[in-house]
C-alpha positions in Angstrom: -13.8 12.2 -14.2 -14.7 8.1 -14.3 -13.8 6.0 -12.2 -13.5 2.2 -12.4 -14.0 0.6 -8.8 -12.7 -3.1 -8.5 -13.6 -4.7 -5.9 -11.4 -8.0 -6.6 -12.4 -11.4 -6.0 -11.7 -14.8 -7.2 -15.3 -15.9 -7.6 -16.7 -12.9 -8.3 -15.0 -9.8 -9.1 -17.2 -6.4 -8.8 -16.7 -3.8 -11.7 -18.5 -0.5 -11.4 -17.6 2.6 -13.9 -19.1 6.0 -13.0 -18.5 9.4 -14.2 -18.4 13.0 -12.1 -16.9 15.5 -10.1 -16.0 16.8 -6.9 -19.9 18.7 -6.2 -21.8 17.3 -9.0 -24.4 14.3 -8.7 -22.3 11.1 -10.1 -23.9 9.4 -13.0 -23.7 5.6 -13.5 -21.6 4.3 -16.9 -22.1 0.2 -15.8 -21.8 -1.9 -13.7 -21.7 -5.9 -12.9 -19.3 -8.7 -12.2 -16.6 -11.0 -13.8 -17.3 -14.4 -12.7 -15.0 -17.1 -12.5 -16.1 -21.3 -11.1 -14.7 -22.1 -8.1 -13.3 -25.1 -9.3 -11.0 -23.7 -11.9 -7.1 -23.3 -11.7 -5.9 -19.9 -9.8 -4.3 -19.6 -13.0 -7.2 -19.9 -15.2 -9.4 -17.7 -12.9 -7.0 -15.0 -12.5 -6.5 -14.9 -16.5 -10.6 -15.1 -16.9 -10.2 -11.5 -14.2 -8.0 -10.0 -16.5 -9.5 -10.5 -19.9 -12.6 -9.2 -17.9 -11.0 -6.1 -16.5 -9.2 -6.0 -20.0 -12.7 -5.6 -21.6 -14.0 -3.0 -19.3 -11.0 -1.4 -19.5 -11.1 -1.1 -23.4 -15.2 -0.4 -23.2 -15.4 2.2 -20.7 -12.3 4.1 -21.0 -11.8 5.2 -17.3 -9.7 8.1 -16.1 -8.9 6.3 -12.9 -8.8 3.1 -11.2 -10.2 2.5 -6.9 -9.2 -1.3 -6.2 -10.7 -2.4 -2.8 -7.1 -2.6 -0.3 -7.1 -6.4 1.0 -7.1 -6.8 4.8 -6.4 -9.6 7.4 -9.2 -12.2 6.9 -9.0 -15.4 8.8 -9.5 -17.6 5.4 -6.3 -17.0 4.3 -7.3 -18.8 0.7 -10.0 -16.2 0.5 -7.4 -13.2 1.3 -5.0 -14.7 -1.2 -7.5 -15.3 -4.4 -8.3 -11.4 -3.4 -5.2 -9.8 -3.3 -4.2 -11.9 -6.4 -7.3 -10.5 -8.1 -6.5 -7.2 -6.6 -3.0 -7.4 -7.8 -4.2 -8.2 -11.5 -6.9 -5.0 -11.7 -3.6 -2.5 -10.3 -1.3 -4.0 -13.0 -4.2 -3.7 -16.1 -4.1 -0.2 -15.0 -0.6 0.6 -14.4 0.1 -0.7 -17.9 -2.4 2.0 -19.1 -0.7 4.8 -17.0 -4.0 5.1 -15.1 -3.6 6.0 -11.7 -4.8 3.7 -9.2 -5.9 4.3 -5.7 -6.4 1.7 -3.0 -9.3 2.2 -0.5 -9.7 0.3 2.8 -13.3 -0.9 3.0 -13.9 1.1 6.2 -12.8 4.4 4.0 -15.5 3.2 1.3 -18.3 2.6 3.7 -17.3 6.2 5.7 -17.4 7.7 1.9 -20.6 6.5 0.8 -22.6 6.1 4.3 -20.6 8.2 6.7 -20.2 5.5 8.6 -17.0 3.2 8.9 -18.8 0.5 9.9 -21.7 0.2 7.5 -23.1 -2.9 6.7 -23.3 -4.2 2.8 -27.1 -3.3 2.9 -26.4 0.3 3.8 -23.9 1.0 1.5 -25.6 -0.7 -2.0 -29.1 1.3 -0.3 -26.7 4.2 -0.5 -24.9 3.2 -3.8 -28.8 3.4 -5.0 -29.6 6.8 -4.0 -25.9 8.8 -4.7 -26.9 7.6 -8.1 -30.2 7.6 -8.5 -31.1 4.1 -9.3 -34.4 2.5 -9.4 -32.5 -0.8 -7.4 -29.7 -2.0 -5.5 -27.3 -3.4 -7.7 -26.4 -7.1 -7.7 -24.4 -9.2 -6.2 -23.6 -6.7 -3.4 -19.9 -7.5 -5.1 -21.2 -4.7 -8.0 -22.7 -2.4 -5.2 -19.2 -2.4 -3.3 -17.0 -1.8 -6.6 -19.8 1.8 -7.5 -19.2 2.7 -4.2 -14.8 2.5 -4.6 -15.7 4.2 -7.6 -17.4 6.8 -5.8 -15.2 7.0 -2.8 -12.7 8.0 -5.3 -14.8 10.9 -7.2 -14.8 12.2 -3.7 -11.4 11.7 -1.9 -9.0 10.9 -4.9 -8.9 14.5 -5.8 -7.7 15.8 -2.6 -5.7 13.2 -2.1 -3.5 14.1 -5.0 -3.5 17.8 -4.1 -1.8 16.7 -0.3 0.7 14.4 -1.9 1.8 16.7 -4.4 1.9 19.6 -1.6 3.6 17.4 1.1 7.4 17.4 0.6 9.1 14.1 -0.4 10.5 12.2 3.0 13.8 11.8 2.9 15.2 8.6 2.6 17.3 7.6 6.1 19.7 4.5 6.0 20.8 3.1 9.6 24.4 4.5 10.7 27.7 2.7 8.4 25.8 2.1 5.6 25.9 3.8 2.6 
C-alpha cells in the first residue's frame, strides 16, 4: 500500500509518501515540505497547500491519505492555519475517492516510538531507522508527515477490518421528535 502523511501547516506543510504492508519493512517514495511566507493571504497560502498536495497527489499516486488530527493549542491562529491546511489535504483526497485517516499526534508518536509522548527527536530518529535512512529528514515537519504515513501502514488496516465488522449505531432522536 502508499501512504501519503500530511502533516498540515500554514508555513510549512510536511508531505511524506511511503509504500508497504502490514509485516514488511516500509520503503521511502519522497518526502519534503510545501512552504508558504508567512506574510501571504490565508487565501493565497492555503491555495499554494493545495496546488502542492495537488502535485504530490498527481506524482506519487497514493492509495491512502494520514492527515495529522488538529488539537487544542493555545495559539488559536496557529490551530486555525492548521486545521485550514488540514481541511484542504482531506478534501484533495476525498475528491480522488482516497480514503483518509486522521491520526492524533500521540497515536503517531505511540506508532512509530511506542511511546505517546515522544519527543520530535525520537520520532524522526525513529522515522530514520523504520526506513532505513542514512539521516533524519528535514524540517522535523517531513519527519512527522513519514511517520502519519507509517502509523497508517500499521493501524489503518485494522482499523478498517473493526469498522466494517462493528454494526452501524443506530441513530436515536430525543422523545416527540421524528
Amino acid at each position: 500500500m502508499r501512504v501519503l502523511g500530511v502533516d498540515p501547516g500554514l508555513t510549512r506543510c510536511g508531505l511524506g509518501v511511503v509504500d508497504g504492508a502490514p509485516g514488511s519493512r516500509a520503503r521511502l517514495v519522497e518526502v519534503g515540505v510545501v512552504r508558504t511566507p508567512a506574510g501571504a493571504e490565508v487565501a493565497d497560502r492555503l491555495r499554494a497547500v493545495a496546488d502542492g498536495i495537488d502535485a504530490w497527489l498527481d506524482r506519487t499516486c497514493p492509495e491512502a491519505v494520514a492527515v495529522e488530527r488538529v488539537f487544542s493549542q493555545a495559539n488559536v491562529r496557529t490551530v486555525m492555519g492548521t486545521a485550514q491546511a488540514g481541511a484542504v489535504a482531506i478534501m484533495l483526497a476525498a475528491r480522488r475517492d482516497l480514503p483518509v485517516a486522521l491520526y492524533t499526534p500521540s497515536e503517531v508518536k505511540a506508532a512509530v516510538t511506542g511511546s505517546g509522548r515522544a519527543d520530535k527527536a525520537q520520532v524522526g530518529f525513529m522515522v530514520t531507522r523504520l526506513l532505513g535512512l542514512t539521516e533524519v529528514p528535514r524540517p522535523a515537519d517531513a519527519a512527522d508527515a513519514l511517520a502519519l504515513a507509517l502509523c497508517h501502514l500499521w493501524r489503518g488496516p485494522a482499523l478498517a477490518r473493526l469498522r466494517s465488522a462493528a454494526p452501524a449505531a443506530p441513530v436515536r432522536r430525543p422523545a416527540g421528535t421524528s
